[in-house]
C-alpha positions as CSV (number, residue, x, y, z in Angstrom):
1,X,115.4,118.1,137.7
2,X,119.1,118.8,137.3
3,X,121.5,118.8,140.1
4,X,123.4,121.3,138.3
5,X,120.2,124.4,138.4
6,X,116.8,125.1,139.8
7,X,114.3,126.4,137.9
8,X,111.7,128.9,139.7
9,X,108.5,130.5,137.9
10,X,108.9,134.6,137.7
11,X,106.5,137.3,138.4
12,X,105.6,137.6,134.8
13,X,102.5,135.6,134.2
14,X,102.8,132.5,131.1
15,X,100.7,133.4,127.9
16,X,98.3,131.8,126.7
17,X,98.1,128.1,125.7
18,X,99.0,127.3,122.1
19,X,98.7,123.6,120.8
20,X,101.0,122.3,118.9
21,X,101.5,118.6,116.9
22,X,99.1,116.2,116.0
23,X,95.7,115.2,117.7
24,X,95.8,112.0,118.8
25,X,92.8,110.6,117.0
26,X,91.9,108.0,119.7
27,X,92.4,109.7,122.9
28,X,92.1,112.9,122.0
29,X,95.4,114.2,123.4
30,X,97.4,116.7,121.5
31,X,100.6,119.0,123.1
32,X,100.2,122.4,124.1
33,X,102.6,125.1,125.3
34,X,102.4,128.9,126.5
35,X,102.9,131.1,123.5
36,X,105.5,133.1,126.1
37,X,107.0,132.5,129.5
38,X,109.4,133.4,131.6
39,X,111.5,131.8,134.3
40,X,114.5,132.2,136.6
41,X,117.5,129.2,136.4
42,X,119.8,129.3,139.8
43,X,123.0,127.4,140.0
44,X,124.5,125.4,142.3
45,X,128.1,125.8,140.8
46,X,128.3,129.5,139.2
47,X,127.8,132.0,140.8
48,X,125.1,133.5,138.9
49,X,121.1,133.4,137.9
50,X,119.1,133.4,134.4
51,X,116.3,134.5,133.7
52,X,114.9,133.4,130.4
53,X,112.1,135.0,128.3
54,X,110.9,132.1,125.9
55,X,108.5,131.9,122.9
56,X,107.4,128.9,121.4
57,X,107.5,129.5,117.8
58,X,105.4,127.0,116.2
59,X,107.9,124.3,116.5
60,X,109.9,124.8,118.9
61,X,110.7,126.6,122.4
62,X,112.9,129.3,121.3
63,X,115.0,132.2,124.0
64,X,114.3,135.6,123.5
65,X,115.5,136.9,126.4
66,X,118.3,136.2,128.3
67,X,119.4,138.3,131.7
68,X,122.7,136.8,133.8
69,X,122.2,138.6,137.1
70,X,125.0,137.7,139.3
71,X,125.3,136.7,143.1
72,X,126.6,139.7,145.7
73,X,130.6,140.0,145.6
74,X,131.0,138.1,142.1
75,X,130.4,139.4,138.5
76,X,129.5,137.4,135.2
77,X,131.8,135.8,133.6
78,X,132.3,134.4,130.1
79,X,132.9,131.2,131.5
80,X,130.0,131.2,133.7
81,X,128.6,131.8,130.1
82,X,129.2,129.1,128.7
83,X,128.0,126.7,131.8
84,X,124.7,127.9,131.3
85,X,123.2,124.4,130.3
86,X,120.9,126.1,127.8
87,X,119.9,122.5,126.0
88,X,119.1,120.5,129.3
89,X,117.6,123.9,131.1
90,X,115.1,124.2,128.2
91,X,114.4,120.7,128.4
92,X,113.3,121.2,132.2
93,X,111.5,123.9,131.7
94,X,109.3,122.5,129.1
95,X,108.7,119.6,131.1
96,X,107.3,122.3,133.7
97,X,105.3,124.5,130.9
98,X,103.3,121.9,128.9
99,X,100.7,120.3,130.4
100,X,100.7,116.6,131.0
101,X,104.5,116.5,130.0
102,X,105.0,113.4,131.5
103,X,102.8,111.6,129.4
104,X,105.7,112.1,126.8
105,X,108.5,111.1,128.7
106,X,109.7,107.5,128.6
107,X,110.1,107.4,132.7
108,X,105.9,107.3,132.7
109,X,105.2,105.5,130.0
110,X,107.1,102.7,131.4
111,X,105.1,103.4,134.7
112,X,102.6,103.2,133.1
113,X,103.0,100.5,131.5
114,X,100.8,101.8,128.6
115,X,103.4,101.5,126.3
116,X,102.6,98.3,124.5
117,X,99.6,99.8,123.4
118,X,101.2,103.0,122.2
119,X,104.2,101.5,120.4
120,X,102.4,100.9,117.2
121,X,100.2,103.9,117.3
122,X,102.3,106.4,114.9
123,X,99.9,109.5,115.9
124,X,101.6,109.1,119.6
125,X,105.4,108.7,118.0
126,X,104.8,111.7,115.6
127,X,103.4,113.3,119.1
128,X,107.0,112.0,120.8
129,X,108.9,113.8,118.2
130,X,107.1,116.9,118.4
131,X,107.4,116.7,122.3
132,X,111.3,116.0,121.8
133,X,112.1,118.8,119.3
134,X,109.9,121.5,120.5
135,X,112.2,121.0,124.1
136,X,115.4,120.7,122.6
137,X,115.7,117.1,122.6
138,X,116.8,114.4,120.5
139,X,113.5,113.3,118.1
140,X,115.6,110.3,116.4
141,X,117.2,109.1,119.8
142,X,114.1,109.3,121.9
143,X,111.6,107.5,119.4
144,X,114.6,104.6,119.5
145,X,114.6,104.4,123.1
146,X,111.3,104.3,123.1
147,X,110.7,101.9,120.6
148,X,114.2,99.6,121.5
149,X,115.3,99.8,118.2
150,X,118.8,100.9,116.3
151,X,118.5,103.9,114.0
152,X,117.6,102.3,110.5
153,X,114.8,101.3,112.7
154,X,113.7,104.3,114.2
155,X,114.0,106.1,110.9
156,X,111.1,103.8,109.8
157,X,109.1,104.6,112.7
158,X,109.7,108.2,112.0
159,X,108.6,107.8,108.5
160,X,105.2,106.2,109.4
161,X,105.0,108.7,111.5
162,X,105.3,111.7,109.1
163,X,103.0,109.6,106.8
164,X,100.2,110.2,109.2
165,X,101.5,114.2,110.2
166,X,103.9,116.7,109.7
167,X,107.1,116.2,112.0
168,X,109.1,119.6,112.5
169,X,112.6,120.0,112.0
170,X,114.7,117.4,109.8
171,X,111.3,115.8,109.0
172,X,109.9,119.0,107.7
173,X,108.4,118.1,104.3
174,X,109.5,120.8,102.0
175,X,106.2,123.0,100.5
């Protein structure tokens, strides 16, 4: 969680659960997200509070709905605007919305410590950069952390990957 903003669920209840990505053919495991949710960001340093309407659009967690309210005595501002975060709050709120997020994140894996076992297994790095995009993320960045590796490297990986599944994004193959 970010020191900057809480996130709090609303009174609108989350749709219903849409999977998305590859299946994992060994475990089973495959992503899933609410088709539509909604959720209220509160800041420690502005003044002001968000609530977002999101969709996930087949790829990706997407805004389509956004309502600054601000605090008693205070107005919106266009630089409270633009201190909105929308790239790490999306991130967070993702990590709240699908399932099992954690599984995904590098902080459990290496908890885990079932990431020897998973480094070679391309259905759960083409599952890494779904997980990554679909939250905002960085795909390329977080299958190199993951793996260790430079960025020649992690292109490689990502390429193995797509040869087993269709990444979304950059990696989309063209139809």
């Amino acid at each position: 969680m970010s020191d900057n903003f809480t996130i709090e669920s609303a009174d609108v209840k989350d749709g219903d659960l849409r999977p998305f990505g590859p299946v994992d053919p060994e475990t089973k495991r495959q992503l899933s997200i609410p088709e539509k949710f909604t959720r209220v960001v509160k800041y420690s340093e502005i003044p002001l509070a968000v609530e977002l309407t999101c969709v996930f659009d087949g790829e990706k967690i997407q805004v389509s709905k956004l309502c600054a309210m601000s605090q008693p005595e205070a107005y919106v501002t266009s630089r409270d605007l633009t201190q909105l975060s929308l790239p790490a709050v999306i991130r967070q709120i993702g990590l709240q919305v699908i399932p099992d997020a954690e599984y995904w994140t590098m902080e459990w894996q290496d908890s885990q410590s079932v990431k020897l076992g998973l480094k070679s297994d391309p259905h759960f790095l083409a599952q890494l950069y779904w997980f990554e995009h679909a939250t905002w993320g960085s795909p390329r960045v977080a299958v190199q952390e993951y793996m260790g590796c430079k960025r020649t490297t992690a292109n490689y990986y990502i390429r193995l990957a797509a040869g087993v599944t269709a990444l979304p994004g950059l990696h989309k193959k063209a139809k």
